[in-house]
C-alpha positions, -999 to +999 in steps of 0.1 A: -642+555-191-616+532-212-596+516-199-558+527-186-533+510-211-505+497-188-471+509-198-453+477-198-475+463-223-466+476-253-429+469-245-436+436-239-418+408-257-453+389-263-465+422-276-435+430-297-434+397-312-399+398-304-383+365-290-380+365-248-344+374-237-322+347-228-321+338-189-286+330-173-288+300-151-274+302-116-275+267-111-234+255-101-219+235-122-216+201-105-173+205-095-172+238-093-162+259-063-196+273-040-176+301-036-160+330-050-137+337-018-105+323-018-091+320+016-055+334+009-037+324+042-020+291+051-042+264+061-039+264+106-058+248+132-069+256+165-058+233+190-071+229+226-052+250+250-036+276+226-055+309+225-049+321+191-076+352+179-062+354+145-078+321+131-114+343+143-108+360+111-098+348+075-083+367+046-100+360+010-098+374-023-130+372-048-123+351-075-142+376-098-136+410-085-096+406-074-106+425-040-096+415-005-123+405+017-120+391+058-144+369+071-154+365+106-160+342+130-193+342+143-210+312+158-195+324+191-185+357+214-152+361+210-148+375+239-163+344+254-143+315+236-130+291+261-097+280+245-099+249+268-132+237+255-131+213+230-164+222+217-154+256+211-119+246+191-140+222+170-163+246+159-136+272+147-117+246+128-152+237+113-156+275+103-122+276+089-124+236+070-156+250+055-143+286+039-122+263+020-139+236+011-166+259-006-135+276-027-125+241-032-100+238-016-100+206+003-080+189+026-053+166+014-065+136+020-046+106+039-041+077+016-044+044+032-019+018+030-033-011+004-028-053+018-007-051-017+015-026-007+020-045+029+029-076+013+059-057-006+073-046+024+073-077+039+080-099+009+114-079+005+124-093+039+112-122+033+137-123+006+167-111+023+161-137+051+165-164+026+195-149+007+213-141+037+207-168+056+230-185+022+250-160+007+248-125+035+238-096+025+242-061+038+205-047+048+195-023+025+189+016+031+151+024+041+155+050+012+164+024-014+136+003-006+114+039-008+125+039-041+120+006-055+085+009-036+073+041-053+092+032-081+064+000-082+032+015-071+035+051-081+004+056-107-008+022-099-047+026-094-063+004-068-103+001-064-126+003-030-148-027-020-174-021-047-150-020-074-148+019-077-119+033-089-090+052-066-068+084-077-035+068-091-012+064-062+010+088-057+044+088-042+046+078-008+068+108+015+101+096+033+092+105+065+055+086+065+070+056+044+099+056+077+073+044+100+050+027+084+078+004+075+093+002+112+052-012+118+052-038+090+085-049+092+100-042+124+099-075+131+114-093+105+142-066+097+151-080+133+154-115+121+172-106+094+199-088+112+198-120+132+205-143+103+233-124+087+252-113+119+288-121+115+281-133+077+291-100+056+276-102+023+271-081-010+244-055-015+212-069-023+176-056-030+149-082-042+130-069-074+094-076-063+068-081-091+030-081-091+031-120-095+054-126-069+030-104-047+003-128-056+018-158-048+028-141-015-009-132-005-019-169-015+014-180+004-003-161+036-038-166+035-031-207+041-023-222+068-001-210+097-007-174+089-044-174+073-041-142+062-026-124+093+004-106+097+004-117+131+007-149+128+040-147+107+061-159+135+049-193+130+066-197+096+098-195+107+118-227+117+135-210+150+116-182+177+121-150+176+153-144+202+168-179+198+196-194+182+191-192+144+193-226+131+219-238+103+196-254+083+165-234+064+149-203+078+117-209+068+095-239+071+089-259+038+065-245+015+075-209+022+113-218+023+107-233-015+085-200-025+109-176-019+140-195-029+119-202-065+114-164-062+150-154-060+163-178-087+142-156-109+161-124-098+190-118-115+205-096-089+203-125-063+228-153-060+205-182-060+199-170-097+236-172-104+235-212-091+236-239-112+201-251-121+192-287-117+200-304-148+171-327-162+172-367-171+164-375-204+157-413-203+134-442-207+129-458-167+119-486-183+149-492-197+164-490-164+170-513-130+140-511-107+158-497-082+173-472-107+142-463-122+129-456-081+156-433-074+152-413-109+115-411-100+124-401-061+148-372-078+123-357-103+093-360-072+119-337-050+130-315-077+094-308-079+086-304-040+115-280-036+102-257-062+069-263-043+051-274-075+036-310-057+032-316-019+062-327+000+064-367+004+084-388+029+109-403+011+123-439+029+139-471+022+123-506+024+139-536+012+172-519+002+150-505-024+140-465-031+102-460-024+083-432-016+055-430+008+016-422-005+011-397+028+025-368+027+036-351+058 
């Protein structure tokens, strides 16, 4: 008896000699959404202690078909939920979190504050301690230094500890820039109110670069701060509650930083001083004692714009000399 022919064979492709039909991949492209369901409802949370049954449910619409779909919870009874339990409200926010991280939509995510944008918060302080401690100043509105913050770092792109790279900054809201600055620089807006009570001055805002922020990090990471914030206290030449002193606010090297700083700022009135003028002359062709004192002035032009250590500076003999030690 021959053989029964099956049917399929002779509409076979193989048979045919017709090429095989093209097969569409269902493999996700790497980005795109897991899911067609679009949660269409504002993004809520449980919370512990608030019984809420509508966030059992969500509302969706499919991406492809337009129609309305509702999802349900269902890793627990709903009839047994305990709104008190912790356990319980975590698992319905993780329900919820999931629906739309497969449409892809996720969280906003919480950008962290950068050491660099720190140090501009409290290098404009900085600042204003030094030019009101000379001059007064009035202190400037939280929302102008908002500004000239975002106006800095908005765009910038920063990179993690293994030198990936970060979405460009965006700008920072009022409300979270508010407190986060009351944390940085509570403390030194403080002082500053200190130095400048009584002493009305003009309105000022220090225009803070990315080199000055440099030399500020450098500036902290030496000794007395060595790289904490906490330790900024110890830079100061009065205590925090005390008497502010007439002389300098700051000690030495950071007193000659930030004045250099601020003679580079137009807006400031150190820049509006006049500038050291320079000698032009051969000391050989001048007295010893003459010569010293020329010497003596160029060696202090240089300390104050912090350039060489500081020396002790001292008669012996009725004669200008300088000591080899600094102090």
């Amino acid at each position: 008896m021959p053989t029964k022919r099956k049917a399929s064979d002779s509409h076979s492709p193989a048979s045919s000699g017709s090429s095989p039909l093209p097969q569409h991949s269902t493999k996700r492209v790497k980005g795109e959404p897991a899911s067609t369901l679009i949660p269409i409802e504002a993004r809520q949370t449980a919370k512990q202690g608030e019984k809420n049954v509508s966030l059992l449910r969500m509302t969706c619409v499919d991406q492809k078909s337009g129609e309305k779909k509702e999802l349900h919870f269902k890793k627990l009874i709903h009839s047994e939920i305990d709104w008190n339990n912790n356990e319980h409200i975590c698992k319905i926010n993780s329900w919820r979190n999931q629906l739309y991280g497969r449409a892809g939509m996720k969280s906003k995510q919480i950008t962290m504050w950068n050491e660099v944008e720190v140090s501009f918060l409290e290098l404009t302080f900085h600042l204003l301690i030094v030019e009101g401690a000379k001059f007064g100043v009035m202190v400037p509105r939280t929302r102008a230094i908002l500004d000239a913050f975002n106006d800095h770092f908005t765009g910038m792109v920063f990179q993690d500890s293994h030198g990936r790279d970060y979405e460009p900054r965006e700008a920072r809201p009022a409300n979270a820039f508010t407190s986060k600055l009351t944390r940085v620089a509570g403390n030194l807006k403080d002082r500053l109110e200190a130095v400048i009570e009584d002493r009305p001055g003009d309105s000022f805002l220090p225009v803070i670069t990315q080199a000055m922020i440099k030399q500020y990090l450098e500036l902290k990471a030496d000794s007395p701060v060595n790289g904490d914030s906490k330790n900024l206290d110890k830079v100061f030449t009065w205590k925090a509650g005390t008497p502010v002193p007439t002389g300098d606010p700051y000690i030495g090297k950071w007193q000659a930083a930030l004045e250099n700083m601020l003679q580079q700022d137009s807006g400031s009135k150190m820049a509006e001083s006049e500038p050291v003028r320079s000698i032009e002359c051969d000391a050989a062709d001048l007295p010893e004692d003459i010569a010293l004192q020329v010497e003596a002035a160029t060696i202090l032009v240089q300390m104050r714009a912090g350039t060489i250590p500081s020396y002790d500076y001292r008669y012996r003999d009725g004669l200008s000399t300088l000591s080899s030690s600094p102090y």
